[in-house]
N, C-alpha and C positions, 0 to 999 in steps of 0.2 A: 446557538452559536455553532457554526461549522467545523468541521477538521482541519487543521492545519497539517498534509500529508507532505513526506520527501519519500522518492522510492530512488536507493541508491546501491550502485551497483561495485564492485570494487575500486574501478578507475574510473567512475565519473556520475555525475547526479541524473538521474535516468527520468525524474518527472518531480516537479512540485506543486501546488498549488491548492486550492480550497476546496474541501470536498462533503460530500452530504452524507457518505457512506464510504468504507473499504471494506472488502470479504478477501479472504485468505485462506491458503491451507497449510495448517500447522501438523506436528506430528503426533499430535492430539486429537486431530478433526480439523475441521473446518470451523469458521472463526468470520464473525459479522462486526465489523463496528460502527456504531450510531455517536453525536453526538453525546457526551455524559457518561460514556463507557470509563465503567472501575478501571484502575490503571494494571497492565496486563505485561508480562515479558513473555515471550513464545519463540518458540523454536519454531521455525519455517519450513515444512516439506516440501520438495519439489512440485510444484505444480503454479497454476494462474490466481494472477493476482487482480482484485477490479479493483478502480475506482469509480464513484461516480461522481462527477465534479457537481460543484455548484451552477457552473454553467457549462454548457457543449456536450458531447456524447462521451460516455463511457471509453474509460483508458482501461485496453485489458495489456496487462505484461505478464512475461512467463520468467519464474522466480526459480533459480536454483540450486533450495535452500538460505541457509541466513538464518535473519530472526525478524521481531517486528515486538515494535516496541509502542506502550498506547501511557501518555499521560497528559490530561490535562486538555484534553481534546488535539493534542498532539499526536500525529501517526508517523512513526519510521519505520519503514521497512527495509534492510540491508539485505543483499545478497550479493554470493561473490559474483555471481552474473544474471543479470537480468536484463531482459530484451523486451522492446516492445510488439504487442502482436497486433494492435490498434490501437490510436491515439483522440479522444478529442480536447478540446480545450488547445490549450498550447506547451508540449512539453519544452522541458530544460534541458 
């Protein structure tokens, strides 16, 4: 089963859709989620965020700060702003 990801930012949905994988960096390290991932609450460090969709190329965005939130093959990732630095698939 796939990820179900939103990456959102304070004033508006920055990217959704289905994905095979997201990596992140938290301020704990850096942080990979698969399919099946225990469910996680994490603090966001500043830095890039990937997806990689089920379908189209890699969505990289730059995260600054937040958190990211994993249950159930559900991925959110909030931050007060977050910009896209490459897109594929189709964002929101």
């Amino acid at each position: 089963m796939p990820l179900q990801v939103e990456l959102v930012a304070a004033d508006r949905l920055v990217w959704s859709g289905v994905a095979s994988s997201v990596s992140a960096r938290t301020i704990e390290g850096d942080i990979g989620v698969l399919p099946g991932h225990t469910p996680v609450l994490a603090i966001l460090a500043e830095g890039e965020v990937r997806i990689d969709p089920v379908e189209g190329a890699a969505v990289v965005a730059h995260a600054g700060g937040g958190f990211l939130s994993i249950e159930r093959d559900r991925v959110t990732i909030v931050s007060e702003n977050a910009s896209m630095a490459s897109a594929g698939g189709t964002p929101t």
